[in-house]
Backbone bond lengths (Angstrom), bond angles and torsions (degrees), N, CA, C in turn:
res aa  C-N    CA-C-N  psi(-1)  N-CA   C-N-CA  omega(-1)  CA-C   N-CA-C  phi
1 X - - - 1.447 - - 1.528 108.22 -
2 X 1.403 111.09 136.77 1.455 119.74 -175.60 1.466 110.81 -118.50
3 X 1.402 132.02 142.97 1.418 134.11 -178.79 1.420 103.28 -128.08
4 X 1.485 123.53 -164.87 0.799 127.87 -175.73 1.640 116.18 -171.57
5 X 0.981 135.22 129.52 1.807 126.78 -157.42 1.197 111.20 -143.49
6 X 1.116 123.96 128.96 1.559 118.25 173.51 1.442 108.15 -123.63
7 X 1.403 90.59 144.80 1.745 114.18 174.77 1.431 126.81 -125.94
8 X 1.974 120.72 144.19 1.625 93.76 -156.97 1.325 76.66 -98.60
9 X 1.519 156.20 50.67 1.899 129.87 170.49 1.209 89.69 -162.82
10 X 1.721 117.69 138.57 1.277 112.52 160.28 1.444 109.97 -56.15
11 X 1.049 148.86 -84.24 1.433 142.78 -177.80 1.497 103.73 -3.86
12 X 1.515 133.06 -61.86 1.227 126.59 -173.32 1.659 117.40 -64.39
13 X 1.468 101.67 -17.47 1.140 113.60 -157.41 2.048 101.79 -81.70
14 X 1.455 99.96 -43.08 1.363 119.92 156.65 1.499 120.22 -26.35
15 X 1.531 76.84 -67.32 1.981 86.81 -173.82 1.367 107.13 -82.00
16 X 0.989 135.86 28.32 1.203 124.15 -172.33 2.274 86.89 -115.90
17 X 1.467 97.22 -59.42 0.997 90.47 173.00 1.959 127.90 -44.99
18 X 1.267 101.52 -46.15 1.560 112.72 -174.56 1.466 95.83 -57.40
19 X 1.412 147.46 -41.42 1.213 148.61 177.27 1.241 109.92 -48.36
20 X 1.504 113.15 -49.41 1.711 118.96 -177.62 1.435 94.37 -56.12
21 X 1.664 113.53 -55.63 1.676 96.39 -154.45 1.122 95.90 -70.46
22 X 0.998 151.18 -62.12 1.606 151.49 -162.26 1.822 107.18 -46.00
23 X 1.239 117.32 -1.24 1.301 135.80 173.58 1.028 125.47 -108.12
24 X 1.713 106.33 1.25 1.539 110.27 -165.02 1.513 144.30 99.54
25 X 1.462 103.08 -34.73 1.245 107.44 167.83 1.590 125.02 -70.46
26 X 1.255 123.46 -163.08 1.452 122.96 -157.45 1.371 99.30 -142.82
27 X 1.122 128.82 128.92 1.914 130.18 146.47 1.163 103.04 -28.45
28 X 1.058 136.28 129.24 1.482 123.60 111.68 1.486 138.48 -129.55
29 X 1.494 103.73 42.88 1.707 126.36 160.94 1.336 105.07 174.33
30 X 1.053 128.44 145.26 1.560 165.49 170.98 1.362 118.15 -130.13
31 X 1.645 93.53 133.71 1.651 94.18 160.47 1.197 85.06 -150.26
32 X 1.621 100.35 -155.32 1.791 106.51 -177.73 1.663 96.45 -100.69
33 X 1.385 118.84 -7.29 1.733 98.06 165.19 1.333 123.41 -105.16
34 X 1.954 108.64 -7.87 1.496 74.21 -179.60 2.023 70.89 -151.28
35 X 1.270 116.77 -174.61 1.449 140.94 132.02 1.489 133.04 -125.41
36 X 1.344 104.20 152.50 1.210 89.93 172.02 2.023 107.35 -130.08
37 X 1.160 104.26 142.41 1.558 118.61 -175.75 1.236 104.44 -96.01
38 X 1.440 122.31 165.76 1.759 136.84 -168.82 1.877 103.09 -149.65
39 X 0.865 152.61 153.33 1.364 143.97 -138.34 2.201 73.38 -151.93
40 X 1.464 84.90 129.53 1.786 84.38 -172.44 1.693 88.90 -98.13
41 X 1.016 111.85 127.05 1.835 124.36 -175.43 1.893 95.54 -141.41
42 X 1.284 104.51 118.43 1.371 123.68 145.74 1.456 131.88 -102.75
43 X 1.660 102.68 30.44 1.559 100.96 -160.15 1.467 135.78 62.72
44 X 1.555 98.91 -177.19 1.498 87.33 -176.94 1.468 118.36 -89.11
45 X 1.392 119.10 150.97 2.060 93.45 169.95 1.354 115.07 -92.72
46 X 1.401 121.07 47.86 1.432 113.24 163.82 1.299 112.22 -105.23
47 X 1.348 100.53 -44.12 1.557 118.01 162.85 1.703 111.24 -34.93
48 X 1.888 84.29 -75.22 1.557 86.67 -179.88 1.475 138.59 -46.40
49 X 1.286 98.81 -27.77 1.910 111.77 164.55 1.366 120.04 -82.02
50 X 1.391 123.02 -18.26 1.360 121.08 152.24 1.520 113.10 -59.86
51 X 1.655 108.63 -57.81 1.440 99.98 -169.26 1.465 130.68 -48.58
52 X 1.452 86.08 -27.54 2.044 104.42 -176.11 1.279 102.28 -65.04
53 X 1.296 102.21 -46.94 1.933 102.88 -166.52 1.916 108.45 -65.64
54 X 1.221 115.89 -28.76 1.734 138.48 -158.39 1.173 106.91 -103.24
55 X 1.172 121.89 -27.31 1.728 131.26 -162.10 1.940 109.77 -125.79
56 X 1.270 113.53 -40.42 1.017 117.44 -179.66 1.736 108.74 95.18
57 X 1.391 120.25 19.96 1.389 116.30 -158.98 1.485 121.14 88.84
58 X 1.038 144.81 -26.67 1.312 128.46 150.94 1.584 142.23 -81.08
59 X 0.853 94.93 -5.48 1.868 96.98 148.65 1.355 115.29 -95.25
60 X 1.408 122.46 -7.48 1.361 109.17 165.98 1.288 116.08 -57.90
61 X 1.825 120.02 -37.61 1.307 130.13 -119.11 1.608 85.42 -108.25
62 X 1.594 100.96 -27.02 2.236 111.25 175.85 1.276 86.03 -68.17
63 X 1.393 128.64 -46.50 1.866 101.25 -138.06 1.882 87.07 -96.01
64 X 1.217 120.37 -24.00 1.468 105.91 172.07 1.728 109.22 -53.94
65 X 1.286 124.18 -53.11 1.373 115.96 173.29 1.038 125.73 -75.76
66 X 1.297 125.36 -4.76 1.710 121.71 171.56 1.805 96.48 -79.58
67 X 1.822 104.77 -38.93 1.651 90.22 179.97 1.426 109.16 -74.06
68 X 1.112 149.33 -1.40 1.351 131.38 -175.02 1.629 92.65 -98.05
69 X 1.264 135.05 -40.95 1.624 133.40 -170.14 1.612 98.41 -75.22
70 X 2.012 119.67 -9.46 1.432 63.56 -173.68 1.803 87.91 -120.05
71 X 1.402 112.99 21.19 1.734 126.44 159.54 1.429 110.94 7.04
72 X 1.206 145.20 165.41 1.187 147.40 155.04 1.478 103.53 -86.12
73 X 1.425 132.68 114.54 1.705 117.46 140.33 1.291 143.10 -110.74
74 X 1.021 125.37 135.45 1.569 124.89 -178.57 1.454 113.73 -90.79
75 X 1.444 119.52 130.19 1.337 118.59 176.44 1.785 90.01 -99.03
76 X 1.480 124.82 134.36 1.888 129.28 160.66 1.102 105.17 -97.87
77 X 1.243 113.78 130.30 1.928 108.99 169.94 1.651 86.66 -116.58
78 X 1.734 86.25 167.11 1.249 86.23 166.32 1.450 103.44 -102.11
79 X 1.531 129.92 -157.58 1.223 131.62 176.13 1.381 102.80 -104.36
């Protein structure tokens, strides 16, 4: 899932980011017009302890990369 956010001040633009991390998510680009955040998800571990027990470890290893591809990110621009 992809979003998209706009902000009119770098300062807001700052805090907007620091909110993401403090939420969990992760940087992964900055500039002075925009960032964009990534929401760090390894799924759930109930799932994941099913899969181990059902799969033997390889459906852990699908649903870990299906949760990282399907992450939440926010792109912030500024205005």
């Amino acid at each position: 899932m992809s979003r998209t956010r706009t902000v009119n001040t770098r300062d807001e633009l700052e805090n907007v980011v620091d909110e993401y991390v403090e939420k969990g998510y992760k940087v992964k680009s900055s500039s002075q017009e925009k960032a964009v955040v990534k929401e760090r998800s390894v799924g759930s571990w109930v799932i994941h302890l099913l899969l181990l027990i059902f799969t033997v470890g390889f459906g852990n290893l699908v649903y870990l990369l299906y949760s990282w591809a399907t992450a939440d990110t926010v792109e912030i621009n500024l205005k």
